[in-house]
N, C-alpha and C positions, 0 to 999 in steps of 0.2 A: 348347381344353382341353389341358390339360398329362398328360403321361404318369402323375404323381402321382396327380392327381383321377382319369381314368382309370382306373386301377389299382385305384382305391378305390370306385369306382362296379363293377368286374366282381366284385371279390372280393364284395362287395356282393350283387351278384348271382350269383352262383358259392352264396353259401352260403343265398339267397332256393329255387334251384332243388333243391340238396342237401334242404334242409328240406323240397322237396315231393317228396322221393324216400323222406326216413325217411316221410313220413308214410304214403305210400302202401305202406310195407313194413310200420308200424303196424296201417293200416286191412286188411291182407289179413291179420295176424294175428287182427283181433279178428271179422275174416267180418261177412257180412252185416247191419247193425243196424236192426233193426225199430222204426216208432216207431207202433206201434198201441196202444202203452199208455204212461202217466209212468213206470210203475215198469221197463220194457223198457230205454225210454231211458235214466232214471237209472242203471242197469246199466252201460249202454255206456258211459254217458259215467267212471263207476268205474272200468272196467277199461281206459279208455283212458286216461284220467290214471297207470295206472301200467304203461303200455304204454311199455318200456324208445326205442323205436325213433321214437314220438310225442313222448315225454320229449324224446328227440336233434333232432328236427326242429323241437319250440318253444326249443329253445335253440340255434339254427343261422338261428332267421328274429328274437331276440333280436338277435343281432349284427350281424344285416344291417341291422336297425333302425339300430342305432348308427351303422354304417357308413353307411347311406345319409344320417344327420344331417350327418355329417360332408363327405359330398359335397355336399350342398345348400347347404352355409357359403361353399363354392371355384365352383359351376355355377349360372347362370339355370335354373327348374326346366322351363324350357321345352326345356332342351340333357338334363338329366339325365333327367327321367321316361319319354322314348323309349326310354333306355338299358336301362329294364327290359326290353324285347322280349326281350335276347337270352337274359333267362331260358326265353323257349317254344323257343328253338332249345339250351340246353343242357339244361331237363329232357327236350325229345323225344330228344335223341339219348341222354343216361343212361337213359333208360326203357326206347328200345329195346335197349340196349347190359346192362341187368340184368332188367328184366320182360319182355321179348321183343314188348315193342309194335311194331304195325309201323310200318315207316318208306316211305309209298307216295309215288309221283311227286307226287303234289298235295302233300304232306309237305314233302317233300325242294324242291320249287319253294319254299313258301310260308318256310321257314329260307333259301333263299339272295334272297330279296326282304328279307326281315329282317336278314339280317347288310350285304347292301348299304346299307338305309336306318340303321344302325348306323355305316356307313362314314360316310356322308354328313352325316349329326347329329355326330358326335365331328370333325368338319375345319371346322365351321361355327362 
């Protein structure tokens, strides 16, 4: 894999992982959502539609979309689909780094088992 497709596979996923950052900064605005009734749901699902930060994160996994067609035109999908992982190692670290999730040894082991088998897929 060429530095090109590379490149276009993390942005790829750079903006798959951002989009589950808006979203989760969406979902802590609209609190808790109840589905013990249609009309509860239909509520939420309202005000999450024009939930500015939900808005941001469906148009950030929009272009990964794009982007990721585009990588799949250049990669066997068997080189590129691994490539996803590194989105659980950059939304854990943005998560912890803005939501203050923590980042434990089991954590922190299982992103550098991830970023190695990321080394090893992108050389093959």
């Amino acid at each position: 894999m060429n530095l090109s497709t590379f490149s276009i596979i993390f942005a790829g996923v750079m903006l798959n992982s951002v989009a589950q950052l808006l979203l989760k900064a969406g979902a802590r605005t609209l609190g808790s959502i109840s589905m013990a009734s249609v009309t509860s749901l239909f509520s939420a699902v309202l005000a999450a539609a024009i939930q500015p930060w939900i808005l941001l994160g469906l148009v950030c996994y929009g272009i990964s979309v794009g982007l990721w067609v585009v990588a799949l035109t250049r990669v066997d999908v068997s080189v590129a689909y691994p490539m996803l992982s590194m989105g659980y190692v950059v939304a854990a670290l943005l998560a912890w780094q803005f939501f203050g999730e923590a980042l434990t040894p089991g954590r922190v082991l299982g992103i550098a088992i991830i970023l190695v088998g990321v080394v090893v897929l992108s050389r093959s």
